[in-house]
N, C-alpha and C positions, 0 to 999 in steps of 0.2 A: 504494500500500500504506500501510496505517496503524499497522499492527502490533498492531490492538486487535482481530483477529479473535476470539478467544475470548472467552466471552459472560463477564458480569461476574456474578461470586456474589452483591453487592447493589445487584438489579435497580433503574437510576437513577427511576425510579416510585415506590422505599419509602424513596429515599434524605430526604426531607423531613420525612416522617415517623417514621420510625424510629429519627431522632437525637434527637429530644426527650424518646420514650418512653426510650429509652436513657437521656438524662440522670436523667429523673424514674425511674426503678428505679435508677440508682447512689442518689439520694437518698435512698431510699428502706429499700437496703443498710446506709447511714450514719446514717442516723436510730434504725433498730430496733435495729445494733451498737451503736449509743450508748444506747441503752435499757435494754438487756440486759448490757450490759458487767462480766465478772464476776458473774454468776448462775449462783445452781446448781437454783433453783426453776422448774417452769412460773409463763407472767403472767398477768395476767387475762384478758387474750384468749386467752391457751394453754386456759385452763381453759371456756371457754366452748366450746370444740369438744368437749375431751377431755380425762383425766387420762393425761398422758404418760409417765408413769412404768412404767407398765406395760403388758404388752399386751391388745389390748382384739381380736381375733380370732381365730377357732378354726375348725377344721376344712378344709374347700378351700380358704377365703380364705387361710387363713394362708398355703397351701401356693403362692397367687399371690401374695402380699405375698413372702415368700422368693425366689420366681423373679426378681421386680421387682428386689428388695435385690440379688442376682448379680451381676445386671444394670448395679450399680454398683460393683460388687466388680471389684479390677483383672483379674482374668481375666476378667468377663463383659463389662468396659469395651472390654479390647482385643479378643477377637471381635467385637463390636456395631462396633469402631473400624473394624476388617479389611475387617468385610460390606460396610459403608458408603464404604471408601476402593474397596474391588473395584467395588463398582456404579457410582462416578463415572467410575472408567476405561473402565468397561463402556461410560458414557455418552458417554466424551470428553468428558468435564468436569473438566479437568485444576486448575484452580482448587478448584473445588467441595470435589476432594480434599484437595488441602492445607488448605483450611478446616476439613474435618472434623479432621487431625488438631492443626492451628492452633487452633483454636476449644475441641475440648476440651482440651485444654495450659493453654492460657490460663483456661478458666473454670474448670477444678479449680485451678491453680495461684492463682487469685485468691480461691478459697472458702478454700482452704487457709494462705494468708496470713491472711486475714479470720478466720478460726478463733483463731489464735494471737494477733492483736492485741485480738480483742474479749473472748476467755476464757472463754466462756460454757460451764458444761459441762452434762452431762446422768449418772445414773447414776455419781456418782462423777470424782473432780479429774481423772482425767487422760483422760475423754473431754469433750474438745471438741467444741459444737455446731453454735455459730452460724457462717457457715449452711451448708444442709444441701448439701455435696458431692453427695451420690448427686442429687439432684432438680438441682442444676444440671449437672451431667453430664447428664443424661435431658433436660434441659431443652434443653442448649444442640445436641444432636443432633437436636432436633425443630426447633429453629429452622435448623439448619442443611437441613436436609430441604426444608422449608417455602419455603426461599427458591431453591433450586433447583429445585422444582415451580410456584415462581411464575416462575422467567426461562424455562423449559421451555414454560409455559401462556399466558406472556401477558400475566397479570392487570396489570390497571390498578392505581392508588395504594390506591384504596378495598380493592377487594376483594383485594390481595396482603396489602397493613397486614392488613386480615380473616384472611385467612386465615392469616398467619404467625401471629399473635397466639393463635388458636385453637388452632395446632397445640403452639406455645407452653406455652399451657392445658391441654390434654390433657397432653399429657409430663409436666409438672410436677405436675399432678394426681394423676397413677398414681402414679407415685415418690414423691411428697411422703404419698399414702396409704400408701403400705407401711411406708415410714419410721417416720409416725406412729404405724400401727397396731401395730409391731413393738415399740413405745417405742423406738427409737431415736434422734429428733427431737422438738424440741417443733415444732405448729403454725407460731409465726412464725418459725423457723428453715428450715419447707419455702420461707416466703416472702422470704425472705431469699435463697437459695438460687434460687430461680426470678428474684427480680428480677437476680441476680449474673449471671447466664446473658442475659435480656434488655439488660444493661448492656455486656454482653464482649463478645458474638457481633456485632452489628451494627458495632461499632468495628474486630475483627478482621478481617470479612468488608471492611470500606472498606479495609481493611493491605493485604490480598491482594490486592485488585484496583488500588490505587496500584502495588506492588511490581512485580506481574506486564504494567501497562502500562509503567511506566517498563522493564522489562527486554526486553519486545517492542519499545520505539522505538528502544533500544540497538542490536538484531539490524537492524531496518530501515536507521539510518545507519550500521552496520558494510557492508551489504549496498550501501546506495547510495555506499557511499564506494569498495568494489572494484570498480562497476560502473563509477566513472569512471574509475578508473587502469588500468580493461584501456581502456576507450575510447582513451584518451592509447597 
């Protein structure tokens, strides 16, 4: 016995890759908080996409930007948190689940920090921007997905990195649109926001799976230590 039966949340395949990218999105974090630090204006790149001050969407869309925004809203957080910790159990991926709720703990808990240290606001002093909560919550759900469909699947280094990354993309995309489009966010505040979740998630998910072997090898020598003293 090895005690490491349960499959590890980050599949040792993305383990090479994944920390680098990680490193360069905290840098990333850090560079554009230091950019931004204390602004109450969109930047030049804000303004090259959009004028964020206002909203720029009407009709259905708006009506799916809204649903998006929920979505990040602590009640629509914690159903989204539920569905997802239900479906791990579902899957006997006991791990999995604790990262989901590990995972987003940590990546709001880190935009949240990030917010109050960099100051940036939007619409007035006492909303804080940088970076965008909602898009790394969405964000870091999608990578949490992403990586229990790659140790589920299979996938090799290439095409897991691939694939997480994308799903990554998407997530942070949707929500980083609605944000924008709602004027809620500026532009590099969604990217702010997606790199904090790329930064969080892959470090949290290495936590979980250290924590949870060391606590398997624990059970294993408690278990091999009764089996000798019935032997005696």
């Amino acid at each position: 016995m090895t005690g490491r039966a349960a499959p590890a949340v980050l599949p040792r395949s993305l383990r090479a890759w994944l920390g680098p990218i990680a490193a360069l999105a905290a840098l990333v974090v850090g560079v554009l908080g230091v950019l931004y630090a204390g602004h109450s204006e969109p930047g030049r790149v804000d303004r090259w996409f959009i004028q964020p001050t206002a909203d720029s969407v009407r009709g259905p869309w708006r009506r799916v930007a809204l649903a998006l925004d929920f979505l990040g809203e602590p009640a629509g957080a914690a159903m989204l948190v539920v569905a997802i910790v239900a479906g791990c159990l579902l899957l006997r991926r006991p791990r999995a689940a604790v990262l989901v709720v590990a995972g987003a703990a940590m990546t709001v808990g880190t935009a949240t920090l990030l917010k109050h240290l960099v100051g940036r606001t939007i619409h007035g002093p006492g909303n804080l921007s940088y970076p965008s909560g909602h898009t790394a919550f969405f964000t870091a759900l999608a990578l949490v997905l992403a990586l229990l469909a790659t140790g589920r699947l299979g996938l090799g280094r290439t095409a897991g990195t691939s694939f997480v990354l994308a799903a990554s993309l998407v997530g942070g995309a949707a929500m980083g649109w609605a944000e924008v489009a709602l004027g809620a966010h500026y532009p590099t505040d969604v990217l702010g926001g997606w790199c904090t979740a790329l930064a969080v998630i892959p470090a949290t998910a290495w936590l979980v799976d250290r924590m949870a072997d060391a606590m398997a090898d624990r059970r294993v020598d408690r278990m091999a230590d009764a089996a000798r003293r019935e032997r005696r």
